[in-house]
N, C-alpha and C positions, 0 to 999 in steps of 0.2 A: 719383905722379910721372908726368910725361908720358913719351911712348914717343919712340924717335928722339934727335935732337939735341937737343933741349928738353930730354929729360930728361937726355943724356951732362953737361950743360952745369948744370942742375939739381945734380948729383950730385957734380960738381966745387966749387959753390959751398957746399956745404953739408962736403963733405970736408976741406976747405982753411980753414973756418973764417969764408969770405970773409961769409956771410949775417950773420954777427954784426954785421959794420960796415954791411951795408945795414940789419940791424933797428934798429942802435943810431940811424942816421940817418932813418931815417921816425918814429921815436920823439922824439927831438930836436925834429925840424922838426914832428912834430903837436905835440907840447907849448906849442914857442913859437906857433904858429897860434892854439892855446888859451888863451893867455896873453893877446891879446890887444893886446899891447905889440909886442912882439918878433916881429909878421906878415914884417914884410918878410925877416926874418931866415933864417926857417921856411920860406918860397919859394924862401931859397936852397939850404937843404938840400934842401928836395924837387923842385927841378925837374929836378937833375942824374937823381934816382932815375926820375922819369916820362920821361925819355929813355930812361933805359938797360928801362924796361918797355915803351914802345912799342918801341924795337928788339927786344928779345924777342920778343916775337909777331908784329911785322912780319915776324921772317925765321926762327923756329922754329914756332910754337906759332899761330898764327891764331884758333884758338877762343877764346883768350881779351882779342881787340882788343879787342871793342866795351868791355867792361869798361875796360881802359886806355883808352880814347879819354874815358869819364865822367869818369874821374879828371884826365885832361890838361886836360876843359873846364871843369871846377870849379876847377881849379890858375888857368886862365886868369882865371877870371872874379874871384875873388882876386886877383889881379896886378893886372888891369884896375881895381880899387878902389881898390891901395894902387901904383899905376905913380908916380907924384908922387916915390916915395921912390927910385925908379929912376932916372928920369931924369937926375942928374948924371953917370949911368955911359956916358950919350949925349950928351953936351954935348964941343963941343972945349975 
């Protein structure tokens, strides 16, 4: 566990049960990724999560950016392939 606020914060999600619904949803969203079918789907469970990790480290934990930053640029570069299925959420 990290020391500091990382880990107050750590210690809380893990207390309260809250990690289950993050495990349940990076599990989900890798599944459907793995599926193969259901990508865009899978982007949407996991982008909300690679938010809430780059905020983590941005403002507790730093050592572990660069890690989240690979993840963010691979989330990206997925998106970037399957954007096409995006796009009517940008349309007027």
């Amino acid at each position: 566990m990290p020391d500091g606020d990382a880990g107050d914060f750590m210690g809380v999600i893990f207390k309260t049960g809250y990690f289950a619904v993050i495990f349940a949803s990076q599990l989900i969203g890798g599944v459907l990724l793995l599926s193969g079918f259901w990508v865009p789907l899978g982007l949407v469970f996991l982008g909300p999560i690679l938010v809430n990790i780059l905020t983590f480290h941005a403002t507790m934990a730093p050592s572990g950016f660069p890690p989240a930053i690979v993840a963010t640029l691979l989330w990206l570069i997925v998106f970037w392939q399957r954007r096409a299925a995006f796009l009517p959420l940008f349309a007027r």
